[in-house]
N, CA, C and O of each residue as an XYZ file, in Angstrom:
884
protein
N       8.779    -33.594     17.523
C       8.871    -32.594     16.466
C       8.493    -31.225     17.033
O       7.478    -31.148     17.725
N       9.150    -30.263     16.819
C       8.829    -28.364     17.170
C       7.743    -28.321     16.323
O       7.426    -28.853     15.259
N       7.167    -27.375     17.262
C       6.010    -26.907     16.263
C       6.586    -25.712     15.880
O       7.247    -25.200     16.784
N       6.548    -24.896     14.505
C       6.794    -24.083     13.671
C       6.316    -22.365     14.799
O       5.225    -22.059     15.279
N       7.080    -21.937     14.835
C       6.969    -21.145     16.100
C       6.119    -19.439     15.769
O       5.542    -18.881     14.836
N       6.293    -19.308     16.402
C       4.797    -17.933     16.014
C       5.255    -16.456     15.284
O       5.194    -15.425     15.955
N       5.694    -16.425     13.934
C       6.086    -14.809     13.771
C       5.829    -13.588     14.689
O       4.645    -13.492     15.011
N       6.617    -12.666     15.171
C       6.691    -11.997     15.591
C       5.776    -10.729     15.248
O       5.251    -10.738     14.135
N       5.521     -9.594     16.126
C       5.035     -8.479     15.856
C       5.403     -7.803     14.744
O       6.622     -7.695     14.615
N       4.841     -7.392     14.034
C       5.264     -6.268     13.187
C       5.454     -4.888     13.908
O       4.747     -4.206     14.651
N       6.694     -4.768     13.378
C       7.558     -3.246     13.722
C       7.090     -1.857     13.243
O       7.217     -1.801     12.020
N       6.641     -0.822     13.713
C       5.318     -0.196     13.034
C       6.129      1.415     13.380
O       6.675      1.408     14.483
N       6.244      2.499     12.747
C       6.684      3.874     13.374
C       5.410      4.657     12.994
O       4.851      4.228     11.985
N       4.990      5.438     13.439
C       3.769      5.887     13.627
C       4.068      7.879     12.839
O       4.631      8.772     13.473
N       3.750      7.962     12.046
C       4.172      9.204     11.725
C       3.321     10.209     11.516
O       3.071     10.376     10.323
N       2.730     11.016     12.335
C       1.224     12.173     12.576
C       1.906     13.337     12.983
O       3.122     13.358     13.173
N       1.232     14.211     13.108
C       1.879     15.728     13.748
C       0.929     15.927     14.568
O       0.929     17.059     15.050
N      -0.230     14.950     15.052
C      -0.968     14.981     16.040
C      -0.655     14.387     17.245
O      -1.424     13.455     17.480
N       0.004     14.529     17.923
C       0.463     13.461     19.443
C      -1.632     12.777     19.670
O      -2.114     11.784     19.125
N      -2.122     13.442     20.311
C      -3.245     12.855     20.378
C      -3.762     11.823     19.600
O      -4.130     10.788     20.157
N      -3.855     11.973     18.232
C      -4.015     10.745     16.991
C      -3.027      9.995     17.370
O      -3.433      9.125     18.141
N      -1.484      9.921     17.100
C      -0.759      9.240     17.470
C      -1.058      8.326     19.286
O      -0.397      7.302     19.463
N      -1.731      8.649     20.098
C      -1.961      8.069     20.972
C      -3.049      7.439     20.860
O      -2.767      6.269     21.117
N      -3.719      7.489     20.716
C      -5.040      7.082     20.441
C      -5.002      5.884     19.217
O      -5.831      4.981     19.329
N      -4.324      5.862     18.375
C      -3.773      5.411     17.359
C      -3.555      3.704     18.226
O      -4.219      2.673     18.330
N      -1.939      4.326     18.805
C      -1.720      3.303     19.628
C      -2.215      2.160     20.095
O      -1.835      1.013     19.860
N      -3.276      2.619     20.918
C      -4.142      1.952     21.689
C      -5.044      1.146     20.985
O      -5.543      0.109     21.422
N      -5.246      1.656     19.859
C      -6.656      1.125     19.152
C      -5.752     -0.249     18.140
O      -6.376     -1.198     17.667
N      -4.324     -0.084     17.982
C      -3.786     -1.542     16.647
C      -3.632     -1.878     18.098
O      -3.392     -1.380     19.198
N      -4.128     -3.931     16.977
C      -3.578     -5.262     17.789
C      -2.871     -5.491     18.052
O      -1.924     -4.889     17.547
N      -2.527     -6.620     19.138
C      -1.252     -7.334     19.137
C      -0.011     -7.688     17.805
O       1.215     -7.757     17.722
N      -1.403     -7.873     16.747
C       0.028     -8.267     16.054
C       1.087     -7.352     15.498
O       1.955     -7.817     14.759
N       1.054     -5.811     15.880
C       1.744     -4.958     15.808
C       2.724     -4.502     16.928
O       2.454     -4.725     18.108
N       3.763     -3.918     16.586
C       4.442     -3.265     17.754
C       4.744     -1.860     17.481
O       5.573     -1.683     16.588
N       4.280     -0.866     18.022
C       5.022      0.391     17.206
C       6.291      0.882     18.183
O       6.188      0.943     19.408
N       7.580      1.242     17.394
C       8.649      1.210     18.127
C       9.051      2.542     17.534
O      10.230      2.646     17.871
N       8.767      3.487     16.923
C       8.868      4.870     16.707
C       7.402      5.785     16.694
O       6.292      5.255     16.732
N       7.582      6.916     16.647
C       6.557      8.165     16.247
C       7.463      9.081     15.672
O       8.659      9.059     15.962
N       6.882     10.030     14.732
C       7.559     11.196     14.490
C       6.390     12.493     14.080
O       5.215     12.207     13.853
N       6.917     13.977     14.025
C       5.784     14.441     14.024
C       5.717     15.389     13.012
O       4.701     15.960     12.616
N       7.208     15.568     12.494
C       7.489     16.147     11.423
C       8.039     15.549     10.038
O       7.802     14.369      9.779
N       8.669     16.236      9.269
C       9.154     15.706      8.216
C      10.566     15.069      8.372
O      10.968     13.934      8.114
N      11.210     16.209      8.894
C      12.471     15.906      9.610
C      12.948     14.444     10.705
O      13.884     13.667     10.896
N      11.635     14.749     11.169
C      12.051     13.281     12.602
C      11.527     12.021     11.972
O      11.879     10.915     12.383
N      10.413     12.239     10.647
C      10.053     10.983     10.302
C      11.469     10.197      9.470
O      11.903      9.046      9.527
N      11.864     11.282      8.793
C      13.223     10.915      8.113
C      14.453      9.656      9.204
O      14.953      8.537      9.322
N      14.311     10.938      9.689
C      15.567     10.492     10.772
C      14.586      8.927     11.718
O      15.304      7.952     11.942
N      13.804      8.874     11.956
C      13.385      7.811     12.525
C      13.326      6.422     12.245
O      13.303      5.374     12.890
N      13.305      6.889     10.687
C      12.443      5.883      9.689
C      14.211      5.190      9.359
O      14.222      3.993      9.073
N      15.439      5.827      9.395
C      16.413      5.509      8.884
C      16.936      4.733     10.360
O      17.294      3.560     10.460
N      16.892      5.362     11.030
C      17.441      4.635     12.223
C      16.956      3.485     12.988
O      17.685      2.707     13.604
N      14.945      3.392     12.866
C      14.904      1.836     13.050
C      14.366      1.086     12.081
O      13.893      0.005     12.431
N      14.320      1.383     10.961
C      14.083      0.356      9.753
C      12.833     -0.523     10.262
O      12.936     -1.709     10.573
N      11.966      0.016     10.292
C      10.365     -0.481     10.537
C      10.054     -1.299      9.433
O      10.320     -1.090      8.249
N       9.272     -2.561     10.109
C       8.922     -3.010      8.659
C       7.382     -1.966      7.706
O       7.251     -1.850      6.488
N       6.577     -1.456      8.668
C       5.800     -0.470      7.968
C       6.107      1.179      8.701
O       6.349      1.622      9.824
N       5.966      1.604      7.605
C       5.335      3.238      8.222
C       4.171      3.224      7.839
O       3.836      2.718      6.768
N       3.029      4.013      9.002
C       1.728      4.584      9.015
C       2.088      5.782      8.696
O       2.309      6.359      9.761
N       2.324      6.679      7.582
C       2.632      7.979      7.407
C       1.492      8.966      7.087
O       0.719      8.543      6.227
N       1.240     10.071      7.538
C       0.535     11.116      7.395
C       0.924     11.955      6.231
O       2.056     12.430      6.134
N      -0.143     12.166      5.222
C      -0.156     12.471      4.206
C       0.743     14.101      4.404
O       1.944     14.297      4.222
N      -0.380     15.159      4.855
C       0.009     16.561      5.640
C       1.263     16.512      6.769
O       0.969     16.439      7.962
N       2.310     16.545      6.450
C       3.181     16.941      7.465
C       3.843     18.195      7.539
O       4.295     18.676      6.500
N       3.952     18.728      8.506
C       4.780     20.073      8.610
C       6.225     19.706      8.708
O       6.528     18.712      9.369
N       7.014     20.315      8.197
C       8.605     21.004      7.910
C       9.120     20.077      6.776
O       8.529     19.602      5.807
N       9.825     20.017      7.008
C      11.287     20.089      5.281
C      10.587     21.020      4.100
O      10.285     22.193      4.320
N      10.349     20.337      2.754
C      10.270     22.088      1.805
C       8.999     21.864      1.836
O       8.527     21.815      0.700
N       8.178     21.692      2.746
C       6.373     21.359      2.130
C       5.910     20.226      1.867
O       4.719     19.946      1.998
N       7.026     19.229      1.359
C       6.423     18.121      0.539
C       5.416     17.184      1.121
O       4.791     16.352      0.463
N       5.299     17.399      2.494
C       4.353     16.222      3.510
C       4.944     14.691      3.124
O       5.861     14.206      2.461
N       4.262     14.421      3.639
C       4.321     12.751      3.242
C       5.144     12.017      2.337
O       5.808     11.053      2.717
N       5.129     12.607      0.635
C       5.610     12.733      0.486
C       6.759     12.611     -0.037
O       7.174     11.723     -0.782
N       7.564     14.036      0.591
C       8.581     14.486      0.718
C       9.389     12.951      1.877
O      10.357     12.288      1.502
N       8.923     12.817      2.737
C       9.429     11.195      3.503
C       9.694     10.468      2.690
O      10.871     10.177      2.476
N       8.661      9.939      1.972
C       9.070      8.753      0.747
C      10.194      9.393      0.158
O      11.135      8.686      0.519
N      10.759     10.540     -0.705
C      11.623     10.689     -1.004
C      12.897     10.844     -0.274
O      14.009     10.757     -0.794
N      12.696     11.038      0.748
C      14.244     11.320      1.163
C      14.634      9.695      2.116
O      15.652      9.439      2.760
N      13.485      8.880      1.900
C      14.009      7.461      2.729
C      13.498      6.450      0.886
O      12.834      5.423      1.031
N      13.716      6.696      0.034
C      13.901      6.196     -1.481
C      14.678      4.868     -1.000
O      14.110      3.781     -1.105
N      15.582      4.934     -0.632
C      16.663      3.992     -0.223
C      15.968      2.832      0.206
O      16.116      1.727     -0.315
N      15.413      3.013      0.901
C      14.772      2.005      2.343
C      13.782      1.573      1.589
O      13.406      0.554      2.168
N      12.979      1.756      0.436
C      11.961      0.932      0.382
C      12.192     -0.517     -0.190
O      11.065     -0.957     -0.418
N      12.920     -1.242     -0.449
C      13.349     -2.368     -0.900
C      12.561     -3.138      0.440
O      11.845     -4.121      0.247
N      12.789     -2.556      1.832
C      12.866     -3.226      3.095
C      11.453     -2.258      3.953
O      10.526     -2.842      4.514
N      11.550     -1.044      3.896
C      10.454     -0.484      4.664
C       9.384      0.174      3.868
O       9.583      1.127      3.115
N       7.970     -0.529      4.132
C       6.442      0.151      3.403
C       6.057      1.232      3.855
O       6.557      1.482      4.952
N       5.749      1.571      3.682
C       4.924      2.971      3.465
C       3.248      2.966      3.522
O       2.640      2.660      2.496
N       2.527      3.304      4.722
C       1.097      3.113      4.175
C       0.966      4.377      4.880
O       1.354      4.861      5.943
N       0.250      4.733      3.851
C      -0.594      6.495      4.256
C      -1.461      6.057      4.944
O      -1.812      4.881      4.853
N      -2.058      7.006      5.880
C      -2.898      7.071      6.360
C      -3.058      8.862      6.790
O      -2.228      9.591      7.333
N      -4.394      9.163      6.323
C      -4.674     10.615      6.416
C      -6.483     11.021      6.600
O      -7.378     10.193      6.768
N      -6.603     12.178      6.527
C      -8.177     12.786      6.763
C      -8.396     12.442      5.251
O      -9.445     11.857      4.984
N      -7.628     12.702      4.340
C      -7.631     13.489      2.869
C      -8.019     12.456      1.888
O      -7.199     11.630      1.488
N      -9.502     12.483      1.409
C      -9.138     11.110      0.630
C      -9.050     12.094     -1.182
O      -9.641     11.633     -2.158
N      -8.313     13.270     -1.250
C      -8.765     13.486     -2.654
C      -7.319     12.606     -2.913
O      -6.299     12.155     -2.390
N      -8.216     12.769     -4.332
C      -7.664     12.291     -5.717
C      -6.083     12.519     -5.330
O      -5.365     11.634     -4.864
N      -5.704     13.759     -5.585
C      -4.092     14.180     -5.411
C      -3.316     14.020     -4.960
O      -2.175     14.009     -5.422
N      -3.922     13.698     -3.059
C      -2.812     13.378     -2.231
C      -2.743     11.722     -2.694
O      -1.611     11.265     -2.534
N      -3.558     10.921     -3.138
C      -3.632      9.933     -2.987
C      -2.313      9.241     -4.498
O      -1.269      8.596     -4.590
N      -3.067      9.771     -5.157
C      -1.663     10.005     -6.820
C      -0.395     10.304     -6.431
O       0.567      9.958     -7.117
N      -0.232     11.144     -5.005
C       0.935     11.619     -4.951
C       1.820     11.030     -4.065
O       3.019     11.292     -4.168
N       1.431     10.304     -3.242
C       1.947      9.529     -2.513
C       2.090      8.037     -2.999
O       2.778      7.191     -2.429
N       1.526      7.889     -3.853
C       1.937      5.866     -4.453
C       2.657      6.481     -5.247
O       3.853      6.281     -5.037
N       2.450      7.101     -6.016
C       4.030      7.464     -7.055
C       4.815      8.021     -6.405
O       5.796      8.417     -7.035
N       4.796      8.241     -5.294
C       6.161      8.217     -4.261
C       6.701      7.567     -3.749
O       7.742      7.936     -3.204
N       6.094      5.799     -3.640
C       6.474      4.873     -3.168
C       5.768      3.996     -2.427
O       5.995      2.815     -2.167
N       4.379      5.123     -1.942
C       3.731      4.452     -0.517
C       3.301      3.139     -1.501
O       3.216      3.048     -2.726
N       3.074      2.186     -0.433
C       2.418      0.621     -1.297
C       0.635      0.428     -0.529
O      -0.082     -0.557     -0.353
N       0.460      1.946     -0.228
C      -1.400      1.937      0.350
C      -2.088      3.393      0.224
O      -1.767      4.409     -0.394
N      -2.712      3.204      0.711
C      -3.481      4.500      1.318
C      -4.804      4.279      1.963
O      -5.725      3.876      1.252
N      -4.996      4.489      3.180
C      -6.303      4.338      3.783
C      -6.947      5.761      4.363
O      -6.432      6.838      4.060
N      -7.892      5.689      5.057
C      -8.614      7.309      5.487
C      -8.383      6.909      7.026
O      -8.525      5.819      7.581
N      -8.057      7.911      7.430
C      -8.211      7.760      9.289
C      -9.732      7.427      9.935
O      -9.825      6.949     11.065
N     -10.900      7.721      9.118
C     -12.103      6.665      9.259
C     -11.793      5.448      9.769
O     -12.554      5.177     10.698
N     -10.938      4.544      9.534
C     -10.704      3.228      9.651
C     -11.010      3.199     11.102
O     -11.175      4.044     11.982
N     -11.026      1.530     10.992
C     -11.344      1.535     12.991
C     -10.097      0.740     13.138
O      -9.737     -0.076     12.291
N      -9.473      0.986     14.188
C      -8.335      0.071     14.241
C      -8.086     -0.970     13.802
O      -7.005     -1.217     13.269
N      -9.518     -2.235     13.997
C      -8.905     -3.098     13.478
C      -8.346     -3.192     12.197
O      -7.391     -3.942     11.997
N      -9.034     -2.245     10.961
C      -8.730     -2.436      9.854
C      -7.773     -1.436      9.306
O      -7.427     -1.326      8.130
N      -7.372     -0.678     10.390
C      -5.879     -0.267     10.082
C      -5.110     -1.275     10.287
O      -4.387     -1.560      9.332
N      -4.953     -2.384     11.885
C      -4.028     -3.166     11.644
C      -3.847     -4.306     10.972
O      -2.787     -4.926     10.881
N      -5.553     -4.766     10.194
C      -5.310     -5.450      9.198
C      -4.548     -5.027      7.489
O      -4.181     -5.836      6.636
N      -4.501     -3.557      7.429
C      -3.812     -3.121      6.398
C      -2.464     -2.961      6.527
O      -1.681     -3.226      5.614
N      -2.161     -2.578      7.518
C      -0.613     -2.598      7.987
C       0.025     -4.162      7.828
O       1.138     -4.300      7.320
N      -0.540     -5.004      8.166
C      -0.477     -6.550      8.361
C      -0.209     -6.719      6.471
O       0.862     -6.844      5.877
N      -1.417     -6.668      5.985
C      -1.027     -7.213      4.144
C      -0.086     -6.107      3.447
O       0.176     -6.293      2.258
N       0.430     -5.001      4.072
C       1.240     -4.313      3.411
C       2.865     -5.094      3.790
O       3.688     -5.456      2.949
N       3.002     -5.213      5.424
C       3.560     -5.878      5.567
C       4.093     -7.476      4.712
O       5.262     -7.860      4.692
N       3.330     -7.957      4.289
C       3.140     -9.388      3.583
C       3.194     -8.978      2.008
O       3.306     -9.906      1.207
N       3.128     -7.791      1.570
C       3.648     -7.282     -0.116
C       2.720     -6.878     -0.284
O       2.600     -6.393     -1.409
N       1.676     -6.802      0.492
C       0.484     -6.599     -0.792
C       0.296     -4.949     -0.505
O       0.624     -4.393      0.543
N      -0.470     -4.119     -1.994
C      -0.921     -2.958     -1.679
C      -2.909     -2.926     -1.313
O      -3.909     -3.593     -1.579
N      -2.661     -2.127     -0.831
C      -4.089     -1.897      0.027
C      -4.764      0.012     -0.374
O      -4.236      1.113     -0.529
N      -5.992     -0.476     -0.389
C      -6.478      0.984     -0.533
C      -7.747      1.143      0.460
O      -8.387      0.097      0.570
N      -8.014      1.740      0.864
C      -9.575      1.951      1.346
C     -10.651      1.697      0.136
O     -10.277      2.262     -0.892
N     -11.693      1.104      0.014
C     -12.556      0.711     -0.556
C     -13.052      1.529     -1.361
O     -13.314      1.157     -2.505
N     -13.332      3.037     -0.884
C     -13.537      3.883     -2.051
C     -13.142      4.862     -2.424
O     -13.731      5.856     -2.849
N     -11.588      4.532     -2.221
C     -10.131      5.374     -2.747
C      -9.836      4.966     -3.771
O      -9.481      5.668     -4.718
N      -9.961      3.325     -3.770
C      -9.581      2.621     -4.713
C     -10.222      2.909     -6.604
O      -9.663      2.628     -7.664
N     -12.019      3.777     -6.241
C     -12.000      4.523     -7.624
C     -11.034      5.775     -7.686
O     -10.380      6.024     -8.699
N     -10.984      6.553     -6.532
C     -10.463      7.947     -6.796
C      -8.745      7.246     -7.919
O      -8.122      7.897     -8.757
N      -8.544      6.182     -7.583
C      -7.054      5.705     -8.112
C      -7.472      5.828     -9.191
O      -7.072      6.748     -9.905
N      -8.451      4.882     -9.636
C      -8.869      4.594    -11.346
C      -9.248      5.676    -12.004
O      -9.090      5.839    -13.214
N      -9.844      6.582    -11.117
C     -10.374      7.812    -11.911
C      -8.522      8.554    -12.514
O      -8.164      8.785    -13.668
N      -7.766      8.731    -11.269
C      -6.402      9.084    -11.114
C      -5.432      8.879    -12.436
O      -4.826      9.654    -13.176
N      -5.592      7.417    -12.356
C      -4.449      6.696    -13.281
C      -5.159      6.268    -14.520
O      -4.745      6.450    -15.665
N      -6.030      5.808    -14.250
C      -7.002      4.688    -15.689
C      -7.188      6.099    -17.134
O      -7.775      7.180    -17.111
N      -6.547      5.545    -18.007
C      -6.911      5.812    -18.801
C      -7.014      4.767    -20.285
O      -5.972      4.246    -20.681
N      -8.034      4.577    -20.872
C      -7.830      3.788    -22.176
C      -6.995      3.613    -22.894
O      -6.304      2.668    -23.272
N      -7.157      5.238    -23.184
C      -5.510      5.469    -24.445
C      -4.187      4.382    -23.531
O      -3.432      3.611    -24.124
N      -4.197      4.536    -22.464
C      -3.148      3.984    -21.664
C      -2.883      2.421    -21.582
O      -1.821      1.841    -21.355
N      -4.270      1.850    -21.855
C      -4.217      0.486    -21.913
C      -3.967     -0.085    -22.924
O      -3.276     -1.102    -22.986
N      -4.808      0.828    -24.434
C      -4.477     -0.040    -25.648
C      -3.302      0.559    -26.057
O      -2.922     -0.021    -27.074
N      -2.379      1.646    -25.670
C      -0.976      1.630    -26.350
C      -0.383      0.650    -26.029
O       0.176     -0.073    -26.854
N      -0.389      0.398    -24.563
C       0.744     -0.292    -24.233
C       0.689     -2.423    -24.779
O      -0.141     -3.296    -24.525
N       1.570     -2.438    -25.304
C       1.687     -3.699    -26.326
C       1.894     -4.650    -25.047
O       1.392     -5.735    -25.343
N       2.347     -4.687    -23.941
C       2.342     -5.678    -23.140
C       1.024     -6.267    -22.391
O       0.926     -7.394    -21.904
N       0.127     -5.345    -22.408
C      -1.290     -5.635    -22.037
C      -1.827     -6.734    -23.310
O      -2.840     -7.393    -23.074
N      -1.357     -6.849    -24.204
C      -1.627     -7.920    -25.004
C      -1.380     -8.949    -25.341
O      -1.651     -9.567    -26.370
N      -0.538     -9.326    -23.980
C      -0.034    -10.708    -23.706
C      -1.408    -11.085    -22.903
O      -1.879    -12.171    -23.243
N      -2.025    -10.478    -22.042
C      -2.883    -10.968    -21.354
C      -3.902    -11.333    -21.853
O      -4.066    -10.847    -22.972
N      -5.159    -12.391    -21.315
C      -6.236    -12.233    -22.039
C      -7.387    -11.496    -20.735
O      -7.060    -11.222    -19.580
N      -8.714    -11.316    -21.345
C      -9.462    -10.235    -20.604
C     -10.071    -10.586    -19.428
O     -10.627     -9.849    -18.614
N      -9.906    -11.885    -19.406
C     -10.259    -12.323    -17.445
C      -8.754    -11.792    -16.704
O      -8.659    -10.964    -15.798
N      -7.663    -12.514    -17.367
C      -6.561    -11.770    -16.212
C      -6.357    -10.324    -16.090
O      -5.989     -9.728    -15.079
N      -6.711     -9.704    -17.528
C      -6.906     -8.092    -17.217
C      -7.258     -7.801    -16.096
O      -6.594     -7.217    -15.240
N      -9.271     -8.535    -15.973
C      -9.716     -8.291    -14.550
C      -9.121     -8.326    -13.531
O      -9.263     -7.338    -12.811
N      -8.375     -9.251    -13.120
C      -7.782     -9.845    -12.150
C      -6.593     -8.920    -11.331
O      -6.366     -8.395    -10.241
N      -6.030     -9.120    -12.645
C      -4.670     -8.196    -12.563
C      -5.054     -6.694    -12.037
O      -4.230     -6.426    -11.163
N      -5.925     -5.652    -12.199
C      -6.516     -4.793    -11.633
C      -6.950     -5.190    -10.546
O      -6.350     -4.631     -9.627
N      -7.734     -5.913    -10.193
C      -7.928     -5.958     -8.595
C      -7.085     -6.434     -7.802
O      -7.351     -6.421     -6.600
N      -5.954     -6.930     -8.227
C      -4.818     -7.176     -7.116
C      -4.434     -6.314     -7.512
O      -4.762     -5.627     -6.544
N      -3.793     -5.366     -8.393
C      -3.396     -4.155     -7.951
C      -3.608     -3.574     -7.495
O      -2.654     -3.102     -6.877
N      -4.944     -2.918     -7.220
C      -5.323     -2.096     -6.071
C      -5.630     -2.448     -4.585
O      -5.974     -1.726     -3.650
N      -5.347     -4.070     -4.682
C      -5.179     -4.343     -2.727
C      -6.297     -5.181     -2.740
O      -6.423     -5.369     -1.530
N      -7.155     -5.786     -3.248
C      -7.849     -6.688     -3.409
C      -7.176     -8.164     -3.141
O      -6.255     -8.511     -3.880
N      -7.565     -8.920     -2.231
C      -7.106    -10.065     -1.844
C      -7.571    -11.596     -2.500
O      -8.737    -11.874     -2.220
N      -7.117    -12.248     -3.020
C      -7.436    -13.446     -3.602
C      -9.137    -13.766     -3.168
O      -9.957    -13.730     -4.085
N      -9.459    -13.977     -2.202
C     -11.421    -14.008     -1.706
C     -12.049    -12.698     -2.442
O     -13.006    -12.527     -3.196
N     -11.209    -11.983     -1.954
C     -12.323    -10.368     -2.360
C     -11.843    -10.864     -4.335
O     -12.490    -11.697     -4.969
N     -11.498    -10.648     -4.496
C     -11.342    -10.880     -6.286
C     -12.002    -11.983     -6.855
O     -12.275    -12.011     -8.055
N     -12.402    -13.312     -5.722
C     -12.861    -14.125     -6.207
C     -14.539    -13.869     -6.270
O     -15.332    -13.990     -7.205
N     -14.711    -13.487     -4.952
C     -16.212    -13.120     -4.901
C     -16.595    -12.014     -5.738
O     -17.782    -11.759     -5.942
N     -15.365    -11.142     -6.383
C     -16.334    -10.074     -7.234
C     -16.420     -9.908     -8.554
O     -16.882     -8.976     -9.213
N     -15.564    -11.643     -9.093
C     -15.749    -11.865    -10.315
C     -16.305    -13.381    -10.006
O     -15.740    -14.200    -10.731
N     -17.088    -13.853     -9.280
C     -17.837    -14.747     -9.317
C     -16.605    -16.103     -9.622
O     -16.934    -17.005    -10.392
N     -15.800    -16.116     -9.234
C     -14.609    -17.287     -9.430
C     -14.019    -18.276     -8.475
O     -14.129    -17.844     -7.328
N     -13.507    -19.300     -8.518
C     -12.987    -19.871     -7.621
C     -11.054    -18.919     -6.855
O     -10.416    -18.128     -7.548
N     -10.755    -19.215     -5.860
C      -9.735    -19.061     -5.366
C      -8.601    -19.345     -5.828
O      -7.545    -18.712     -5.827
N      -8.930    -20.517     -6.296
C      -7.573    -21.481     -6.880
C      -7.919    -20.699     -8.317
O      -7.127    -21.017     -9.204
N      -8.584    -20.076     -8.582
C      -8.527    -19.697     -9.958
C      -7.947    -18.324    -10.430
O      -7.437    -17.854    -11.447
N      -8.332    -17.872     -9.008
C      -7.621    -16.493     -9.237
C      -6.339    -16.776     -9.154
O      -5.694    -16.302    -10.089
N      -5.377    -17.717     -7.938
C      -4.474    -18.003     -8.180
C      -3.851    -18.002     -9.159
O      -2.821    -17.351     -9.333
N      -4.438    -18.811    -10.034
C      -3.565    -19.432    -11.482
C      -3.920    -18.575    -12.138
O      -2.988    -18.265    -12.880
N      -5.158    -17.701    -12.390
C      -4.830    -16.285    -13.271
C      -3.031    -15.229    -12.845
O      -2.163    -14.788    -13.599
N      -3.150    -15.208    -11.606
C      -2.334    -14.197    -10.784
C      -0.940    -14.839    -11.706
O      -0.423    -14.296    -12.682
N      -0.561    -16.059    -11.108
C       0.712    -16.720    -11.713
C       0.921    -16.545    -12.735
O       2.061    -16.246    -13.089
N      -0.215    -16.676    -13.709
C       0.026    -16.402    -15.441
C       0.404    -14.928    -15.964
O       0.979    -14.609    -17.005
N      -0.203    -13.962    -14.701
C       0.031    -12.476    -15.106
C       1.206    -11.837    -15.004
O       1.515    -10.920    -15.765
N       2.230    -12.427    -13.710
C       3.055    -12.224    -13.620
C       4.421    -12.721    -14.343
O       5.508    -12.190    -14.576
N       3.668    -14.388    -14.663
C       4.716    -15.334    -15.619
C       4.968    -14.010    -17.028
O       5.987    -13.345    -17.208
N       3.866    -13.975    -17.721
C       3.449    -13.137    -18.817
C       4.548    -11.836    -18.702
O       5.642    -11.794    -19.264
N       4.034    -10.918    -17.933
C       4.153     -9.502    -17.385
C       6.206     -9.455    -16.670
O       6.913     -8.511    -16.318
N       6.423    -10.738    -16.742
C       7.656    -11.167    -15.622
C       8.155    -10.241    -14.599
O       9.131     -9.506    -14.444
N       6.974    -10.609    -13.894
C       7.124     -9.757    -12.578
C       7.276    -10.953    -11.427
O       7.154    -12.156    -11.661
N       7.547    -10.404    -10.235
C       7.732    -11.239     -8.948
C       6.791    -11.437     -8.106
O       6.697    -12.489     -7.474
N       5.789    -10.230     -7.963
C       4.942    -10.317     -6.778
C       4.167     -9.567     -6.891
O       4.261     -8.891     -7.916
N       3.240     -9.321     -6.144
C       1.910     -8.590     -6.232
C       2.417     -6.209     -5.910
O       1.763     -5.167     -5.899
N       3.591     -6.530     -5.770
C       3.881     -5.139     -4.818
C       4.471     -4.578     -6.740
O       4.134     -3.529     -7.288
N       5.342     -5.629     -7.318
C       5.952     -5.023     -8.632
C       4.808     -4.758     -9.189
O       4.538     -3.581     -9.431
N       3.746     -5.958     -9.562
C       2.593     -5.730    -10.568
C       1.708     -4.294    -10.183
O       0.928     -3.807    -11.001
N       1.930     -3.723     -8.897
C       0.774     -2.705     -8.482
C       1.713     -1.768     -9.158
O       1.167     -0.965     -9.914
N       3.572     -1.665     -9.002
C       3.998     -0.489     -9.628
C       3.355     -0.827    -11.041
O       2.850      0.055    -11.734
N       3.404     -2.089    -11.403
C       3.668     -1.561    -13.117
C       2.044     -1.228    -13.877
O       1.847     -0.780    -15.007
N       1.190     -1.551    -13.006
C       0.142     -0.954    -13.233
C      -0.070      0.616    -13.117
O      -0.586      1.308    -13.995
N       0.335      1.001    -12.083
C       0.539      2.563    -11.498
C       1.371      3.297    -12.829
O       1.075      4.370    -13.355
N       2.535      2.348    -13.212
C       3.393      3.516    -14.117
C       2.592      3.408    -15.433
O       2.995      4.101    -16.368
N       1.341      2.505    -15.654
C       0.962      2.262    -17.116
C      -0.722      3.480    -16.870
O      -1.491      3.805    -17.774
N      -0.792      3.769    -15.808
C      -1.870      4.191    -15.359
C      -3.379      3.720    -16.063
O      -4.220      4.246    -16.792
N      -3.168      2.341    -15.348
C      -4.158      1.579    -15.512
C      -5.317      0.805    -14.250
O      -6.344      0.156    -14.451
N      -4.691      1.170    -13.033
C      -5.589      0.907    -12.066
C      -7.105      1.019    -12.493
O      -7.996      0.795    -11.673
């Protein structure tokens, strides 16, 4: 019998206007990455991002050229591609704004260049795999961002749920992983599971990447 053979690297384009960060960058993600582009503008991230269809971009929030838009302005003009290519910010900037402005652009993360490699290439890795990811205490600047009450009790579909999967359903939206959700509502694994399944059965969504939009558009993080 074959043994089930080893997934490949993840395909990574690296998008900074710093060559130095961008090198340094490099050096510091694991094996289980490959980065097979850089770009340093708005323009080349475009053009890069279309021509090798990465499974992630590391994109820089601040980029210089096209009309200003930074970061962005990328997500919009590669709209197309996200069915197939993620988007994870990575920047100095942890306010509120850039961070609002880039997931409602598409990105499916946002981390701080603080990170130490490894846990950039562990975020690149679960973005890769659907999930969204935030840095740990970005993840209030979101709630402060999006959360609003009025926002939760209008919306009539939040009342399919009951108030443990509420919980739930918020912390996998913001990049919280089945362990981390279990340990911070005191729960089993398999339980968050079967909350998760019911939220999406409910909610009829597919996966953890739809439920983070439809949280984002209800601004309920």
């Amino acid at each position: 019998m074959n043994e089930a053979s080893e997934p490949g690297p993840i395909d990574v384009v690296v998008v900074d206007d710093h060559a130095i960060f961008r090198s340094g960058l490099k050096t510091d993600l694991d094996s289980r990455l490959r980065v097979v582009g850089e770009a340093a503008t708005v323009e080349e991230a475009v053009r890069t991002v279309h021509e090798l269809r990465p499974a992630v971009v590391l994109l820089d929030v601040h980029l210089p050229g096209g009309r200003g838009g930074g970061g962005a302005e990328v997500l919009a003009q590669c709209a197309g591609l996200l069915a197939d290519v993620r988007f994870l910010a990575l920047s100095v900037s942890d306010a509120a704004e850039d961070v609002v402005t880039v997931i409602r652009a598409g990105a499916r993360g946002y981390i701080t260049k603080s990170a130490s490699g490894r846990e950039i290439s562990d975020a690149v890795s679960r973005v890769a795999g659907g999930d969204a990811v935030f840095s740990p205490r970005l993840a209030g600047f979101v709630l402060d961002a999006f959360g609003t009450q009025a926002a939760v009790s209008a919306d009539e579909e939040l009342d399919l749920l009951s108030a443990r999967e509420l919980e739930v359903m918020r912390l996998i939206a913001r990049g919280y992983s089945y362990k981390e959700v279990a340990k911070d509502l005191f729960i089993s694994v398999k339980t968050v599971e079967s909350h998760v399944s019911s939220v999406l059965r409910k909610l009829q969504l597919s996966n953890r990447h739809e439920l983070t939009r439809w949280a984002v558009d209800r601004r309920i993080l």
